[in-house]
C-alpha positions, 0 to 999 in steps of 0.5 A: 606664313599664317598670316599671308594664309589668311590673306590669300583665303577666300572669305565666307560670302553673304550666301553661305552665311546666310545658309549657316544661319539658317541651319540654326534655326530650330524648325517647329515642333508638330503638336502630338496627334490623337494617333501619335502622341510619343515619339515611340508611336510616331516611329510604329506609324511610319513602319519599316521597324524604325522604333527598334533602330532609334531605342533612344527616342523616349529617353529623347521626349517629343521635343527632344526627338523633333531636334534630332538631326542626322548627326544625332542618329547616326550617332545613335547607330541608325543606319544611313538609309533608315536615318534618312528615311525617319528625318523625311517622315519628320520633315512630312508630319511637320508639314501637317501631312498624314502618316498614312499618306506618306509612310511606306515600305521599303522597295524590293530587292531586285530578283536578278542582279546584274547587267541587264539582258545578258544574266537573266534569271540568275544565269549568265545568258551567253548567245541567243542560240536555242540550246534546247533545239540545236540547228543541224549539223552542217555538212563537212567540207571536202578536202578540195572544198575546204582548200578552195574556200582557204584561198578565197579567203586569203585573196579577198585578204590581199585585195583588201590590204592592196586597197588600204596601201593604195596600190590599187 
């Protein structure tokens, strides 16, 4: 059985060998800066309180904590979105970019929540009617008024189903 498995599976192609070998690839380290010389500065400069979410990063050193990955934080306990965060502020200072230029807070909360138009200001908005100024009251039907609008009704009802069956 092990061996007709072997047989039958597909092998590794050229492409994803050569994206595994270039996941190993150890990417540079950015020489510290006037601003930033430890990795406990770095995570201060891009905000967002990332040193207190990454509490092992002067244990790590500044080579160290540029070999990080994203295994390495989560495994520290970062968050997926804060991981991702502090791994693209690396990525950025690597390229020579300054921490000014990219760093940023977080987007806001969203005030309302839900499907678009129909909650609006927390509320569920359920007819466009104006409950402030309600229309008049409509006058009420007769009783002969009332009987005669039933039967339009009901005949317009048996024309119609006349018309679909194709009898007329």
């Amino acid at each position: 059985m092990n061996v007709l498995w072997q047989t039958l599976r597909p092998h590794a192609g050229p492409s994803t060998r050569l994206t595994r070998a270039l996941a190993t690839i150890t990417r540079p380290v950015p020489n510290p800066t006037t601003t930033i010389s430890t990795p406990e500065s770095f995570l201060k400069a891009i905000g967002r309180s990332a040193e207190t979410k990454m509490k092992n990063a002067e244990e790590l050193g500044w080579e160290g904590f540029w070999q990080t990955s994203g295994a390495s934080l989560k495994a520290a306990g970062v968050s997926v979105r804060d991981r991702r965060y502090i791994l693209w502020c690396m990525e950025k200072f690597r390229s020579g970019e300054q921490v000014e230029v990219f760093a940023h807070e977080p987007p806001p909360k969203k005030k309302v929540r839900g499907w678009g138009p129909t909650v609006q200001n927390g509320k569920r908005i359920r007819s466009r009617r104006d409950r402030n100024n309600p229309p008049e009251l409509k006058e009420k039907l007769t009783e002969k008024e009332a009987k005669e609008k039933k039967e339009k009704k009901k005949a317009k009802r048996e024309a119609f189903r006349l018309w679909r069956d194709g009898i007329i």
